[in-house]
LOMAR-221517 format. One line per 10 residues: number of its first residue (from 0); their letters; for each residue x, y, z negated of C-alpha. Coordinates in steps of 0.2 Angstrom, whole numbers, always signed. Layout:
BEGIN
NUM> A> X/Y/Z | ...
END
This chain:
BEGIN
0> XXXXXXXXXX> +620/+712/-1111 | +630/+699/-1119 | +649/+697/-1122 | +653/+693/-1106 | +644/+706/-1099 | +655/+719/-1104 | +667/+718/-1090 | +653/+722/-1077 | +660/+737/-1067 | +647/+740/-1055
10> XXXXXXXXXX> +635/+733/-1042 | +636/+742/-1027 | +630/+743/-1009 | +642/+733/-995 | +640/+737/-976 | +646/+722/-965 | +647/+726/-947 | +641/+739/-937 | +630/+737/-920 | +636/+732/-905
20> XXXXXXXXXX> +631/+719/-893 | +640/+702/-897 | +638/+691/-881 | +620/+686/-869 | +610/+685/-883 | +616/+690/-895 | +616/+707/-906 | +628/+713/-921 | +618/+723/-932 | +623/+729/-950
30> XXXXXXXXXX> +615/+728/-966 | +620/+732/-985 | +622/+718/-1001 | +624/+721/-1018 | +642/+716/-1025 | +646/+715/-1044 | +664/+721/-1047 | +670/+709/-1063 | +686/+718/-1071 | +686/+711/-1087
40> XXXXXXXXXX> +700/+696/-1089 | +689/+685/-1100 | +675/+688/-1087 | +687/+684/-1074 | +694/+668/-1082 | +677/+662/-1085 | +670/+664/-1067 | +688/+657/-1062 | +684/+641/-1075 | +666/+638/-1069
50> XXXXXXXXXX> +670/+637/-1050 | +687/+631/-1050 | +698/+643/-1042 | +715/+641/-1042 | +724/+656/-1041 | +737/+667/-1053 | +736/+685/-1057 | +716/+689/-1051 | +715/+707/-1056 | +696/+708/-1050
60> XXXXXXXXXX> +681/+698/-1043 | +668/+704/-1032 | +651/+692/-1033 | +644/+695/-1015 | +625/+693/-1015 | +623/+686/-997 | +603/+681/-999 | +597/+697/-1004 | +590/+687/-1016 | +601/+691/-1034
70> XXXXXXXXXX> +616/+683/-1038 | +615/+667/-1038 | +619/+649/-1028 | +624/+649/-1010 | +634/+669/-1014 | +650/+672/-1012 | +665/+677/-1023 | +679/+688/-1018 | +696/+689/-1027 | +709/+702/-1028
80> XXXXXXXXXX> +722/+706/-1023 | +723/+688/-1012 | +707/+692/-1006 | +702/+675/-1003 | +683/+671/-1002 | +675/+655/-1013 | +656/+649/-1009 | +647/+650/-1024 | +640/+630/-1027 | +628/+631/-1040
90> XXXXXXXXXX> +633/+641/-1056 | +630/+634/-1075 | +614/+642/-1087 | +627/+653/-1096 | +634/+661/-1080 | +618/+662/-1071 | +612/+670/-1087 | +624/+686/-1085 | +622/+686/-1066 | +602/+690/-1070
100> XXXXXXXXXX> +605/+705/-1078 | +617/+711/-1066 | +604/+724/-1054 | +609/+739/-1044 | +601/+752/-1046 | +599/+770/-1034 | +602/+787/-1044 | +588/+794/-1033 | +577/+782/-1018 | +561/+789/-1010
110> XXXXXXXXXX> +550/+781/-995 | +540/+794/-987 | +526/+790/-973 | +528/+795/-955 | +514/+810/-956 | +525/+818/-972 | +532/+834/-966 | +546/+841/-972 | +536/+857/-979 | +526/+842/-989
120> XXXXXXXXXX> +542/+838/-998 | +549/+853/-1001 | +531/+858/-1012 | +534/+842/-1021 | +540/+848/-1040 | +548/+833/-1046 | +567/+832/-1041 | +567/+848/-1029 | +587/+847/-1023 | +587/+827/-1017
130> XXXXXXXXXX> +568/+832/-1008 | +576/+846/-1001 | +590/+835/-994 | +576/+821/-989 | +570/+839/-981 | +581/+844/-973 | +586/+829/-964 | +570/+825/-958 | +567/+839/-948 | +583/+836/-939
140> XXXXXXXXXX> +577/+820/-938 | +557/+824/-932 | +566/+839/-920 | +578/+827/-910 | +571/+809/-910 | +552/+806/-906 | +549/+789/-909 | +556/+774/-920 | +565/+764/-926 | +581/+772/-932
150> XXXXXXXXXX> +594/+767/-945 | +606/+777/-951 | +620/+774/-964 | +630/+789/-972 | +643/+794/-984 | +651/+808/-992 | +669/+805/-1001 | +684/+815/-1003 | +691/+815/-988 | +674/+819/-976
160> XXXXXXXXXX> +656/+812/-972 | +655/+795/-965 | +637/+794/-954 | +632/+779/-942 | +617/+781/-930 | +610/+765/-922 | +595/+755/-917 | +585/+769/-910 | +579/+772/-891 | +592/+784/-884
170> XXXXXXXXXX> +581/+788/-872 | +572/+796/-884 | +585/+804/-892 | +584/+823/-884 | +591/+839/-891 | +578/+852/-897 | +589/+869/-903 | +582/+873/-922 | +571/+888/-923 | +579/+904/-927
180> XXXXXXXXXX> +585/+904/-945 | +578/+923/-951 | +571/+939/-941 | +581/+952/-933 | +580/+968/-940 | +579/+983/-930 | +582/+1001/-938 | +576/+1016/-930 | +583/+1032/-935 | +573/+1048/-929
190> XXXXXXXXXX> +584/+1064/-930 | +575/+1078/-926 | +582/+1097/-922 | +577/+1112/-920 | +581/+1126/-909 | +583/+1143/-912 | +583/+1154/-897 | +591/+1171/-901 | +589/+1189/-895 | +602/+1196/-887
200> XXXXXXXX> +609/+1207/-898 | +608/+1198/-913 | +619/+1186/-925 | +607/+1173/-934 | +610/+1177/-949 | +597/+1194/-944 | +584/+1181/-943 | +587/+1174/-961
END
């Protein structure tokens, strides 16, 4: 990775906005960028070197990859704790040279066609608990919402889930109750007696 490589925290997913509408023609919508996190001071000084920021005390710099396109001219850089935001003008060999290895990459990412069923990835032998979530979400998904698009973004943290719906027709969006989860069981217990009529006369223990 190199020397300066070794300050490289992670590249990680950045939601910008959420959907709304923004005005007549006009329409916020969201979308996730990859960010390198820089913590290593010699890192830091040399981004800070190369596009002459002037600022004391940066503890860390986040490289925003606005184009979707790697990190690289026309990004953005992000410094802490001032948090004041730099265009990136075009970076020198050696600095575009560590931002090219800088990829992010998903501990688990599947795309699955429309005519999959959830049963379908259930079978599938090959990472049984992250199908099992893709499962289980999707027949939520098929049972309420019968029709597309839909984009969804969601997070689980210490402190709760995150989840964000939007982009989907709502009124296609109708509640179906989920099928019952197991059988009822019903016990039957028979008892069956018998009667003894006795003589008069007679204790029952004559008839013994």
């Amino acid at each position: 990775m190199g020397q300066w490589n070794k300050g490289f925290a992670a590249v990680m997913g950045l939601i910008l906005a959420s959907v709304s509408l923004g005005g007549e023609g006009v329409v916020v919508d969201q979308r996730t960028q990859w960010v390198a996190v820089v913590t290593d001071s010699a890192m830091i000084r040399r981004f800070v070197e190369s596009f002459y920021i002037v600022e004391d005390s940066i503890s860390r710099l986040e490289i925003i990859d606005v184009n979707n396109n790697g990190f690289s001219r026309g990004d953005l850089i992000r410094t802490f704790p001032n948090e004041e935001i730099y265009f990136m003008d075009e970076p020198g060999p050696e600095i575009q040279n560590i931002m090219d290895q800088w990829k992010f990459q998903a501990n688990y990412s599947v795309t699955i066609e429309n005519t999959q069923t959830p049963e379908q990835l259930e079978k599938s032998p090959f990472s049984k608990a992250e199908y099992s979530i893709v499962a289980a979400f999707l027949r939520g998904l098929n049972r309420n919402y019968h029709d597309w698009p839909l984009k969804i973004w969601i997070q689980r943290d210490s402190l709760g889930l995150s989840f964000q719906m939007w982009g989907y027709k709502e009124d296609r969006l109708v509640y179906e109750p989920p099928p019952p989860s197991g059988y009822d069981i019903l016990t039957l217990i028979r008892t069956v007696s018998d009667t003894v009529f006795v003589p008069a006369g007679r204790k029952p223990k004559e008839l013994e």
